[in-house]
C-alpha positions as CSV (number, residue, x, y, z in Angstrom):
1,X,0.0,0.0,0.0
2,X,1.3,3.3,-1.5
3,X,1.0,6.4,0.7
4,X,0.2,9.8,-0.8
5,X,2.4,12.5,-1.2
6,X,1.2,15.7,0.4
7,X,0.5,18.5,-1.5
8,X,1.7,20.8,1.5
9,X,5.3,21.7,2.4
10,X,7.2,19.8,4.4
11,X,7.3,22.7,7.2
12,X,3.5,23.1,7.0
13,X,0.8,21.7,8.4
14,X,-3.1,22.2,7.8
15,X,-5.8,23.0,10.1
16,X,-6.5,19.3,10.8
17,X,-3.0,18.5,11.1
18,X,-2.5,20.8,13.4
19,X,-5.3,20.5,15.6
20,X,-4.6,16.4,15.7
21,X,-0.9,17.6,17.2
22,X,-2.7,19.9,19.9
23,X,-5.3,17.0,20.7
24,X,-1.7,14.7,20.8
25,X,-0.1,17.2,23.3
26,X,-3.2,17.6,25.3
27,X,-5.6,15.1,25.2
28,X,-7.4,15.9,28.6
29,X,-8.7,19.2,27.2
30,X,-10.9,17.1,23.8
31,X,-12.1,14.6,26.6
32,X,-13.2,17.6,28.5
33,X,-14.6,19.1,25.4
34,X,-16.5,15.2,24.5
35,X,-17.8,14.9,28.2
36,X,-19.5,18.7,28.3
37,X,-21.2,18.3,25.3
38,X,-22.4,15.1,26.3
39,X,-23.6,16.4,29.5
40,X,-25.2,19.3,27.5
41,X,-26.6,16.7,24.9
42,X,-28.1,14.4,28.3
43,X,-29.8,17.8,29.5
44,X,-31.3,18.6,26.3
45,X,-32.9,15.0,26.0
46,X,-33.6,14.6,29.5
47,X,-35.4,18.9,29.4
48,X,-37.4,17.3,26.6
49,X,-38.6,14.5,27.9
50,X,-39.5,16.4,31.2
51,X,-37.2,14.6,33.8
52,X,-36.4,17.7,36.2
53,X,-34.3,15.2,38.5
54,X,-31.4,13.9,35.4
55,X,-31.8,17.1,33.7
56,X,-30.5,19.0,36.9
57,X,-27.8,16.0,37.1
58,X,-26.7,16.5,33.4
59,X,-26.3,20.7,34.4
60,X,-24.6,19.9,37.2
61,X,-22.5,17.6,35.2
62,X,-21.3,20.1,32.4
63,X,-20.4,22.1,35.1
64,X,-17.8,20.1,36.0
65,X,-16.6,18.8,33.4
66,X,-16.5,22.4,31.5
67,X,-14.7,23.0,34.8
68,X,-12.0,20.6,34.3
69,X,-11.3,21.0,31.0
70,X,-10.1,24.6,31.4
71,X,-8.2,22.8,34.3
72,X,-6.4,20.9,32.1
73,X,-5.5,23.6,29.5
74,X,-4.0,26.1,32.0
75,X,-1.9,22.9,33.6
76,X,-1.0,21.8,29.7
77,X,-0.1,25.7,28.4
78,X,1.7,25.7,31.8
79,X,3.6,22.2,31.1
80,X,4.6,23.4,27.4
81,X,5.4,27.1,27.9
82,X,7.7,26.1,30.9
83,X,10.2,24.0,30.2
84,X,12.7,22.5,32.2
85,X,15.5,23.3,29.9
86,X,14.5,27.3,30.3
87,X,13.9,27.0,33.6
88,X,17.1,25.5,34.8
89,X,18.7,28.3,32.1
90,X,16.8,31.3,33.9
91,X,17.7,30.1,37.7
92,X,21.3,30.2,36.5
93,X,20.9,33.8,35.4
94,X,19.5,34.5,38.3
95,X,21.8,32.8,40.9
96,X,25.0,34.3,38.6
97,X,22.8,37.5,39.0
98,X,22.9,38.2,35.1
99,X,19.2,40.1,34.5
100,X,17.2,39.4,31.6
101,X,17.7,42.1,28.9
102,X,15.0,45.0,29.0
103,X,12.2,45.7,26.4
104,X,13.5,49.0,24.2
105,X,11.4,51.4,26.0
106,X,10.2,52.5,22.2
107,X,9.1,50.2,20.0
108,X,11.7,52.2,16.9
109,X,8.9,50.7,13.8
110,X,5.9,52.6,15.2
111,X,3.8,54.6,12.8
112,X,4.1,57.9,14.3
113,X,1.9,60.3,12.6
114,X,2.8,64.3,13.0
115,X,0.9,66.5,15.3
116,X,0.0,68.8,12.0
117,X,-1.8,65.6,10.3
118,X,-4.4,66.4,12.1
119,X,-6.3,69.6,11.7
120,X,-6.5,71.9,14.9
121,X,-10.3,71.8,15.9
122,X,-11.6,75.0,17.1
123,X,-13.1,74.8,21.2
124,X,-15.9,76.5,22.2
125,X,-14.8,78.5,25.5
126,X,-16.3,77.5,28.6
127,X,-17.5,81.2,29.2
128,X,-19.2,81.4,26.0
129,X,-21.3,78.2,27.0
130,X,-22.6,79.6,29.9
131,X,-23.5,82.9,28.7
132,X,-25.5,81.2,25.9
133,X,-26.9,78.8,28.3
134,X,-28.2,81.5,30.7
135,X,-29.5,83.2,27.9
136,X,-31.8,80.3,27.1
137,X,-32.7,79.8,30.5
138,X,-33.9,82.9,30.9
139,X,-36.0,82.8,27.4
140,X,-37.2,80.1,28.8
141,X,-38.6,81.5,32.1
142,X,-40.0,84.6,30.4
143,X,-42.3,82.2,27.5
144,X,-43.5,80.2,30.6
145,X,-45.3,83.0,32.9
146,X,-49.0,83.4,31.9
């Protein structure tokens, strides 16, 4: 039996490909995903067919296993952003007491526009507000009395 040769480069993957390696590296977070929307599934069936008791069993269900599931992808981003190898390097720096090497307090490829882009907008002064503002008030007043 002849395998196919992929159309895609060897350094690329596609969407399926890619999501099979995350479901590879953890697996506890698509159980989690299977188990609530079973539970949400067992709810739905057990709404329509009017049992209060399971269908209050199944919600209380998803709940936990929605609650696990993000469990388990905190702990797995945790166990794959942290690795031991960077660990050990970054308690070396720190016991040789060699800092880690600042963010550039600019970022030097920001689009910067210039102040005179932007056309000067004329403001209304507070004082000239209020004086028109009194002046309606009192128009106001005077088309009210009888």
């Amino acid at each position: 039996m002849t395998t196919p040769i992929s159309s895609q480069p060897t350094g690329e993957m596609t969407y399926f490909q890619h999501g099979w390696q995350k479901c590879k590296q953890q697996p506890l977070v698509p159980i989690g995903a299977a188990a609530t929307t079973a539970a949400l599934l067992g709810a739905t069936a057990s709404l329509r067919s009017g049992n209060r008791k399971s269908f209050q069993v199944f919600l209380r269900a998803r709940v936990v296993a929605q609650g696990l599931t993000v469990v388990a992808m905190v702990v797995g981003a945790y166990a794959l952003t942290n690795k031991p190898e960077n660990a050990a390097a970054g308690r070396d720096r720190a016991i040789r007491g060699q800092l880690p090497p600042e963010p550039p307090a600019t970022i030097p490829d920001a689009d910067v526009r210039p102040q005179d882009e932007y056309p000067a907008r004329e403001r209304v002064k507070v004082s000239d507000f209020t004086r028109r503002l009194r002046e309606a008030e009192a128009l106001d007043k005077e088309q009210r009395r009888p």
